[in-house]
C-alpha positions as CSV (number, residue, x, y, z in Angstrom):
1,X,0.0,0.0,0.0
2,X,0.9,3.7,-1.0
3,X,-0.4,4.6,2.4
4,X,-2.7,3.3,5.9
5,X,-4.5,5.0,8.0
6,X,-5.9,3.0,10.9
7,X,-8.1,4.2,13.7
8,X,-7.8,7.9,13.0
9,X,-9.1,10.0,15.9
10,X,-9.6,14.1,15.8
11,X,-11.9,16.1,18.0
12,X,-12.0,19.7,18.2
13,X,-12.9,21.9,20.7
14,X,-15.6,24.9,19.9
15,X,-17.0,27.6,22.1
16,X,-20.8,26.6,22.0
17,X,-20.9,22.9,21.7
18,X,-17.9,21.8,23.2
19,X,-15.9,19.0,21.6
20,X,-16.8,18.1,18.2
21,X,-15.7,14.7,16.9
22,X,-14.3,15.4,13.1
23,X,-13.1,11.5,12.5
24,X,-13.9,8.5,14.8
25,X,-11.4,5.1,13.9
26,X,-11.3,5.8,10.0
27,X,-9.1,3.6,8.6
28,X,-8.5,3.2,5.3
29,X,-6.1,1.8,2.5
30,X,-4.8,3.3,-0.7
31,X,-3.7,0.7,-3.2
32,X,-0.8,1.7,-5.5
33,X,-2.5,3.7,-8.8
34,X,-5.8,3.5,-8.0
35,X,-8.5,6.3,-7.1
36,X,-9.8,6.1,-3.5
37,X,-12.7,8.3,-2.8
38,X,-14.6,9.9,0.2
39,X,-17.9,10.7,-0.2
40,X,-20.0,12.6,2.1
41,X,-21.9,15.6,3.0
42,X,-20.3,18.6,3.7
43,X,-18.9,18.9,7.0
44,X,-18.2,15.2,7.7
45,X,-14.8,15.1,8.4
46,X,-13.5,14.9,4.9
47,X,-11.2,17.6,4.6
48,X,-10.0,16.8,7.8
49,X,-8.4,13.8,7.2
50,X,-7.3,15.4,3.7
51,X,-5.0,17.2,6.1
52,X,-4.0,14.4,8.3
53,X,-2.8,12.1,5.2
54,X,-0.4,15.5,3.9
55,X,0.8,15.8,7.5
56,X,-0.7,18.9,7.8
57,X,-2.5,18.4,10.9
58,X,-1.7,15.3,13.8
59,X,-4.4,13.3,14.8
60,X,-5.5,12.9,18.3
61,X,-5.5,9.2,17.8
62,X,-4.3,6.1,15.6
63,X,-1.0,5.7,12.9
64,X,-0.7,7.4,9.4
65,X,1.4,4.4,7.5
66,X,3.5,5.2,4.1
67,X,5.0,2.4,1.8
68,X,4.0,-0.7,4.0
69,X,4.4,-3.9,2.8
70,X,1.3,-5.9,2.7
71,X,2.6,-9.0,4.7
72,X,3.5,-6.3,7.1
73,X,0.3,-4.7,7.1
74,X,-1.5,-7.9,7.4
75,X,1.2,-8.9,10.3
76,X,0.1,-5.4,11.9
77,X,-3.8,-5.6,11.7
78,X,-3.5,-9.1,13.4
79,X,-2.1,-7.5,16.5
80,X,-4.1,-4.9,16.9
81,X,-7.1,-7.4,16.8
82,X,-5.1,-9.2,19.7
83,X,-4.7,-6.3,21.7
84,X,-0.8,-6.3,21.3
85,X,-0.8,-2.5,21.1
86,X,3.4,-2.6,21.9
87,X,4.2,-4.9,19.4
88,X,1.8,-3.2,17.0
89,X,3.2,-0.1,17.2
90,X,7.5,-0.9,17.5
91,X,6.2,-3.3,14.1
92,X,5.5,-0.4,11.6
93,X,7.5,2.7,13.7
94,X,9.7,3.5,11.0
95,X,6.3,3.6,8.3
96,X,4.3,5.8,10.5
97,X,4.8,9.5,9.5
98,X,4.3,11.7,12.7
99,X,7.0,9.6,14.2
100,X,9.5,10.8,11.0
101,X,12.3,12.5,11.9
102,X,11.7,16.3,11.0
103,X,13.9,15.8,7.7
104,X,11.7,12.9,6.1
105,X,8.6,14.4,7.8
106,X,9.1,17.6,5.3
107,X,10.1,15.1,2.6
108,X,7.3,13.6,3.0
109,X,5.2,16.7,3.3
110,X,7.1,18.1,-0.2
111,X,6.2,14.8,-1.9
112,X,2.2,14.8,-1.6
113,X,0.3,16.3,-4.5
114,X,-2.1,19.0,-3.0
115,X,-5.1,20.3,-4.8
116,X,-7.4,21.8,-2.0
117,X,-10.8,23.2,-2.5
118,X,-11.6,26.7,-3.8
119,X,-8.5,26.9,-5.9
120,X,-8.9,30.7,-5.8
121,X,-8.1,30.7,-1.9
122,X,-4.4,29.7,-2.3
123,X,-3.2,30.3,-6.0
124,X,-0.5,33.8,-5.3
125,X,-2.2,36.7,-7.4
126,X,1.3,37.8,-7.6
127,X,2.5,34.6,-9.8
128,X,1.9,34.1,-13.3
129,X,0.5,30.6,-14.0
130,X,3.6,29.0,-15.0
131,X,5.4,30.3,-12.0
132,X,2.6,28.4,-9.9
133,X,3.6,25.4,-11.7
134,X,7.2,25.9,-11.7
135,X,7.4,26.5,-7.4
136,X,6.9,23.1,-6.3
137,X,9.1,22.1,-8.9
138,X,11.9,23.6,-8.2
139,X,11.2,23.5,-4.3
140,X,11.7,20.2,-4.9
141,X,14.5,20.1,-7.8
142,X,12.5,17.4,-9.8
143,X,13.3,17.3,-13.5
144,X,9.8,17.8,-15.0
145,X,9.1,19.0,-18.3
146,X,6.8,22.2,-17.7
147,X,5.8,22.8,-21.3
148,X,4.6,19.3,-21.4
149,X,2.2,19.7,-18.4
150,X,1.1,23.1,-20.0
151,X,0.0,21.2,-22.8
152,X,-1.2,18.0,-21.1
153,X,-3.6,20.0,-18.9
154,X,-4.9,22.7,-21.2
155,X,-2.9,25.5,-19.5
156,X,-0.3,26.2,-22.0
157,X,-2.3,29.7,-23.5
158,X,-3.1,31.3,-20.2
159,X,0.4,30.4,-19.1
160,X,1.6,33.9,-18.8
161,X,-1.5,35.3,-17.1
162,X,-2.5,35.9,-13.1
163,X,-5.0,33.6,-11.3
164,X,-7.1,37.0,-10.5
165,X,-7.6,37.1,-14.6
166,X,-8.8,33.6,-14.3
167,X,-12.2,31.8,-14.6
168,X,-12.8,29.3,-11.9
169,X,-12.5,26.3,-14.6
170,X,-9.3,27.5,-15.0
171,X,-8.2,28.2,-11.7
172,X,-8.9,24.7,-10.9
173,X,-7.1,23.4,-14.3
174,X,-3.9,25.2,-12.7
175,X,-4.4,23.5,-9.1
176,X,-5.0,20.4,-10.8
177,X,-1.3,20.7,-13.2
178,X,0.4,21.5,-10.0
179,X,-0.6,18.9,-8.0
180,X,0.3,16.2,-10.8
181,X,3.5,18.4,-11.8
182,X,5.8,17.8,-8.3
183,X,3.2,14.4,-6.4
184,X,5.8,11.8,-6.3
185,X,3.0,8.8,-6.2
186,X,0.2,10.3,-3.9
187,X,-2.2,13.3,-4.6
188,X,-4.9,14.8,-2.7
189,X,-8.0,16.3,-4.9
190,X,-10.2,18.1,-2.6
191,X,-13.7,18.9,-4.3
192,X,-12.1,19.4,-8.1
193,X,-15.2,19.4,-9.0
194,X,-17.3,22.1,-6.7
195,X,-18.7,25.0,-7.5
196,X,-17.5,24.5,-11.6
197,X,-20.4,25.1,-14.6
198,X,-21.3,21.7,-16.5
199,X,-18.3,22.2,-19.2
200,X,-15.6,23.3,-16.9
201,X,-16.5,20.0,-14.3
202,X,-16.0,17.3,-17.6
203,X,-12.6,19.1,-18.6
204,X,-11.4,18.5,-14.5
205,X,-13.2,15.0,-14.8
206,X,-11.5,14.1,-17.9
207,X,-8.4,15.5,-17.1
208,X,-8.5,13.1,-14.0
209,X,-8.9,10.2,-15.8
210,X,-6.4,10.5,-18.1
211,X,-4.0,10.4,-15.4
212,X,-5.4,8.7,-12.3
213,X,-3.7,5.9,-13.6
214,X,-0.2,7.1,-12.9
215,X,-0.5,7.9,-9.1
216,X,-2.6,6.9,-6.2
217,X,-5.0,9.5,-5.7
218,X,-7.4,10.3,-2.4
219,X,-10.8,12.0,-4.1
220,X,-12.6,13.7,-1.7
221,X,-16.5,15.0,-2.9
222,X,-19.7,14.9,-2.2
223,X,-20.9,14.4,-5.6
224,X,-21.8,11.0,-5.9
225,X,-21.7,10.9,-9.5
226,X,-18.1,12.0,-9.7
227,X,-16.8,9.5,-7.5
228,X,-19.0,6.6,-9.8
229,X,-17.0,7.9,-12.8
230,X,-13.2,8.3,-11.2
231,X,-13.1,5.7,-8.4
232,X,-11.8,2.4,-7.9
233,X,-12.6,2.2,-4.3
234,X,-14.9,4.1,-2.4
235,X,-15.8,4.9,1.3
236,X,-18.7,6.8,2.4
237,X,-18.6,8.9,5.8
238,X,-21.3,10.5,7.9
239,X,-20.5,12.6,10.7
240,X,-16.6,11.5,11.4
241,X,-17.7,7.3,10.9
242,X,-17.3,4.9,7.8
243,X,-20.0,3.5,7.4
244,X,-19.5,1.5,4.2
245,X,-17.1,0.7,1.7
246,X,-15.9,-1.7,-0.8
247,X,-15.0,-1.5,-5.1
248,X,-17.0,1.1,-6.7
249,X,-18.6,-0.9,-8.9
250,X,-20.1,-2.5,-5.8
251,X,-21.4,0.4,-4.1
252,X,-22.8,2.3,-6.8
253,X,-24.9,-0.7,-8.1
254,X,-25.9,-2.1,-4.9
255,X,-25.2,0.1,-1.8
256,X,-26.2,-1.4,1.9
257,X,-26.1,1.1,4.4
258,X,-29.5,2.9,4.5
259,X,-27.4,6.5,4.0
260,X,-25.6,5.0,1.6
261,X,-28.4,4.1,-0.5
262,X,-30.3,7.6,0.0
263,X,-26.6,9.6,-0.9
264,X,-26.2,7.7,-3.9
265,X,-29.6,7.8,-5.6
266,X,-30.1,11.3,-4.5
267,X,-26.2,11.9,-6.0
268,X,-27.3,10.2,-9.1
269,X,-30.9,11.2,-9.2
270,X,-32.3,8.1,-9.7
271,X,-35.0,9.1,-6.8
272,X,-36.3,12.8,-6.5
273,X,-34.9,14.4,-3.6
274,X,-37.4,14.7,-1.1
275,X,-34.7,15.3,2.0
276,X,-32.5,12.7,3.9
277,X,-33.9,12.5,7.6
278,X,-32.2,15.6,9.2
279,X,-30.6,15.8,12.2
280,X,-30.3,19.0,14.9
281,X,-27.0,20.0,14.6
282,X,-25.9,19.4,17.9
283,X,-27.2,17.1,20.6
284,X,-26.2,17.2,24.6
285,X,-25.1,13.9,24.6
286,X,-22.8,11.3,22.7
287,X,-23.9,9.4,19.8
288,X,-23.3,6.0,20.3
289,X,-23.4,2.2,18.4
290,X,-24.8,3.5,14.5
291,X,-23.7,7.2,13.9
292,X,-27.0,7.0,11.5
293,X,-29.1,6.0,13.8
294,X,-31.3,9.0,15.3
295,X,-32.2,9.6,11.6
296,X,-32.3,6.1,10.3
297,X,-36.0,4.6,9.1
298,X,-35.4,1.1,10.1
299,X,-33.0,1.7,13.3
300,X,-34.0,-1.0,15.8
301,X,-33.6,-1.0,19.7
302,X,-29.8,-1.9,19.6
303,X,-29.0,0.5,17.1
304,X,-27.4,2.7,19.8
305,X,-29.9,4.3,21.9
306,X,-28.7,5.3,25.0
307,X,-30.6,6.8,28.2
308,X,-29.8,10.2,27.9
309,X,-30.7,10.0,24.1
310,X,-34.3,8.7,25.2
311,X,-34.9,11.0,28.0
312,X,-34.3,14.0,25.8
313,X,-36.4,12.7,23.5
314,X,-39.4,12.2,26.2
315,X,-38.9,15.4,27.4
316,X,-39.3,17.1,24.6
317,X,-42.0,15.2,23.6
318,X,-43.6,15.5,27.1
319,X,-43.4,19.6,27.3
320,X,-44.7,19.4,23.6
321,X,-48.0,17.2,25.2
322,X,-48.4,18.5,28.7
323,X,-46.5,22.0,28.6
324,X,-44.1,21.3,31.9
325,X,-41.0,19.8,32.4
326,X,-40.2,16.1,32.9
327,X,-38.3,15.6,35.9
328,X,-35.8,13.1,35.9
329,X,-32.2,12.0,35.4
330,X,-30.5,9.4,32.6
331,X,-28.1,6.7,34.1
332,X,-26.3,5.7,31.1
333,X,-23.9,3.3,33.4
334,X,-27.0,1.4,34.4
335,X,-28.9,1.6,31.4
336,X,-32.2,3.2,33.0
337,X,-34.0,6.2,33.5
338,X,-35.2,7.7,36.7
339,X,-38.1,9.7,36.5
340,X,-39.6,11.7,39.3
341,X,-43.6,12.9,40.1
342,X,-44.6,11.2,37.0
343,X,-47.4,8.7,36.4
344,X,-46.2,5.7,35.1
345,X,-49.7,4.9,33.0
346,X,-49.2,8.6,31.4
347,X,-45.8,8.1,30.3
348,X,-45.8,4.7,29.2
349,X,-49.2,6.0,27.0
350,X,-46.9,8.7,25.7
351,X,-43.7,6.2,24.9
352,X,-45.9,3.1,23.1
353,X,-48.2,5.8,21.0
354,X,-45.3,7.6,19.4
355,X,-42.4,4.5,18.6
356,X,-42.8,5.4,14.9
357,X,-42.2,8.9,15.4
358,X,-39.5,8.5,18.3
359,X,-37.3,5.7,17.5
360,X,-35.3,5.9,20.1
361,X,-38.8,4.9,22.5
362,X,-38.3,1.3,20.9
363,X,-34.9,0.9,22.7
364,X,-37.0,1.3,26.3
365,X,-36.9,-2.2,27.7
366,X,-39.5,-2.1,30.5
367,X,-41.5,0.7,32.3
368,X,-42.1,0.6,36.1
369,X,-43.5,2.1,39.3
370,X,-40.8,1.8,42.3
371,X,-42.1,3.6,45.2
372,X,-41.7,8.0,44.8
373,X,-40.2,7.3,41.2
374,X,-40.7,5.6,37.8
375,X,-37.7,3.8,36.2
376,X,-37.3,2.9,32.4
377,X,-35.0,0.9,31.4
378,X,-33.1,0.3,28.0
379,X,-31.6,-2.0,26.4
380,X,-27.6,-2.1,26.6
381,X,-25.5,-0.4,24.2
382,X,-23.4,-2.3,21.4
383,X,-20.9,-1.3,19.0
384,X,-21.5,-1.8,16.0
385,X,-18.9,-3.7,13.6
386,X,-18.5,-3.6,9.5
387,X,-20.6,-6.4,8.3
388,X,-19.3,-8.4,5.5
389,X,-21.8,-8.7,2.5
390,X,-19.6,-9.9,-0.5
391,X,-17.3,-7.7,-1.0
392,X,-19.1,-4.4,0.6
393,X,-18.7,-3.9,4.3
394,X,-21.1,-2.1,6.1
395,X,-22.0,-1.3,9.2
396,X,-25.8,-1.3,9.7
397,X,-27.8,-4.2,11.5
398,X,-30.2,-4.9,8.8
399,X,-27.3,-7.2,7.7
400,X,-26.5,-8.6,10.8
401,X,-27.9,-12.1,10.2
402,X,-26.3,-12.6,6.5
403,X,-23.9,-15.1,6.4
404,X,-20.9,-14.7,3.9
């Protein structure tokens, strides 16, 4: 492999909602030459680990591997599934690239192919477009032929002119050169494809396949009929989780995850859009087991439903119905919650009448009266795992039974 990532942790910490969790244990391969894309919406943690696989920003968590040999990489992921978290980590040291010494870091750094999005934000107005070409270049002192990627991306007449006399097509044709120009065998494309009219989007695209072949690229886009026609491997990601992956082929003929399926058909507009489930944007509590879950049509009680997660729910639903608070505290450790001055009749009423509309009420085990209080309590939390169904993992429960 080109490069590993395995169990890739970053949170960030905001004023208003606290920590934010950009990528939860992504791990993912990038075979030699081929095209590996993200897809996802906007603000799932894409660009994020864009920046973590250039070494431009350290994960809280989990290895960043360059050049591994599979046996080794086979030899690794069997210890980490033992627990042997010593040997794991003194086994691919010298691969992993935030424990580089500073010299090969910056090597390393040099040698990755960046296009990032919104090419206008970091093309210099004060360099002509063959100086933006030539920089890394010579940065680098690589012997590349410059009038032969002027003419192999379409540059080669606006060669002499400033990035502010540009058209966005063009602005990302430029990005695009550079990237390929100075990448020694990995490049980062970022969105090529955003905000670009119907003509100036199948130059990129073409452009892209014409030599995706030569380097091992990480596509990164929302557009889910972008990644159909460059990929060779795809992973979708919602809200800092994998939740599928597998060949392209694969997942845009028969996806399994049921955001996965509603991305793609919406993406390629086989269905109408009539709105994925939405979510708030923030919640006072973790979401555990399925990251899909609170917006999932067919989540079940074990999809990940946790106390607190119920309890808000029944409290909103509860001031929505009566107009007063629900008094009461979640015990996540003991899987219940503890309600206080409530009838136990009124609420269970309230939790079997409106399952369909909150599904995290089907997670509530048992209701009952215990003295002063009422307790509820839910079923226990499980992580989920990536389910194998031929050659798509997944990680949903609707698949949980299939045996492969």
């Amino acid at each position: 492999m080109i490069l590993s990532t395995y169990n890739i942790v970053k949170k960030y910490t905001t004023g208003w909602t606290g920590e934010v969790t950009a990528l939860d244990n992504v791990s993912i391969n990038f075979p030699e030459n081929k095209v590996v894309t993200l897809l996802g919406e906007t603000g799932s943690g894409k660009s994020t680990f864009s920046l973590i696989c250039a070494a431009l920003l350290k994960p809280d968590k989990g290895k960043v591997l360059y050049k591994v040999d599979d046996k080794i990489l086979s030899e690794y992921e069997n210890l980490l599934l033992g627990k042997e978290y010593e040997k794991a980590d003194k086994l691919v040291k010298k691969f992993s690239v935030f424990d580089f010494p500073r010299k090969l870091l910056n090597d390393y750094r040099k040698s990755i192919g960046l296009m990032f999005q919104e090419a206008y934000q970091y093309l210099d107005d004060y360099l002509t477009v063959e100086q933006i070409i030539k920089e890394p270049i010579l940065i680098n002192k690589l012997n590349v032929n410059i009038e032969e990627i002027e003419e192999s991306f379409g540059i080669k007449d606006i060669k002499d002119k400033y990035p502010f006399q540009l058209s966005d097509g063009q602005k990302q044709k430029v990005a695009l050169a550079r990237a390929f120009s100075y990448a020694k065998d990995f490049i980062i494309l970022d969105e090529p494809t955003s905000n670009l009219d119907p003509i100036s989007k199948r130059e990129i695209i073409d452009t892209i396949k014409k030599y995706k072949a030569t380097k091992t690229i990480l596509l990164i886009t929302h557009e889910a009929n972008v990644a159909k026609e460059l990929s060779d491997y795809v992973y979708i990601i919602y809200r800092g989780q994998i939740i599928e992956k597998g060949p392209s082929s694969s997942i845009f003929s028969s996806p399994k995850h049921p955001y996965a399926k509603q991305l793609i058909s919406i993406g390629l507009k086989s269905v109408a859009y009539s709105g994925i489930v939405g979510e708030e944007p923030y919640y006072p509590f973790k979401i555990k087991g399925c990251i899909y879950h609170r917006s999932c049509p067919f989540s079940f009680k074990d999809c990940g439903w946790t106390p607190e997660e119920v309890f808000y729910d029944l409290s909103n639903l509860y001031y929505i119905s009566r107009s007063k608070r629900l008094e009461g505290v979640a015990l996540n450790d003991e899987n219940r919650i503890v309600l206080f001055n409530a009838d136990v009749s009124e609420i269970s009423s309230l939790i079997s009448s409106h399952k369909n509309k909150y599904r995290s009420f089907l997670a509530v085990e048992s209701i009952q009266k215990t003295e002063s209080i009422v307790e509820i309590k839910i079923y226990p939390v499980q992580e989920i795992p990536l389910f194998e169904i031929g050659d798509i993992y997944t990680k949903c429960l609707l698949y949980r039974k299939i045996k492969t």
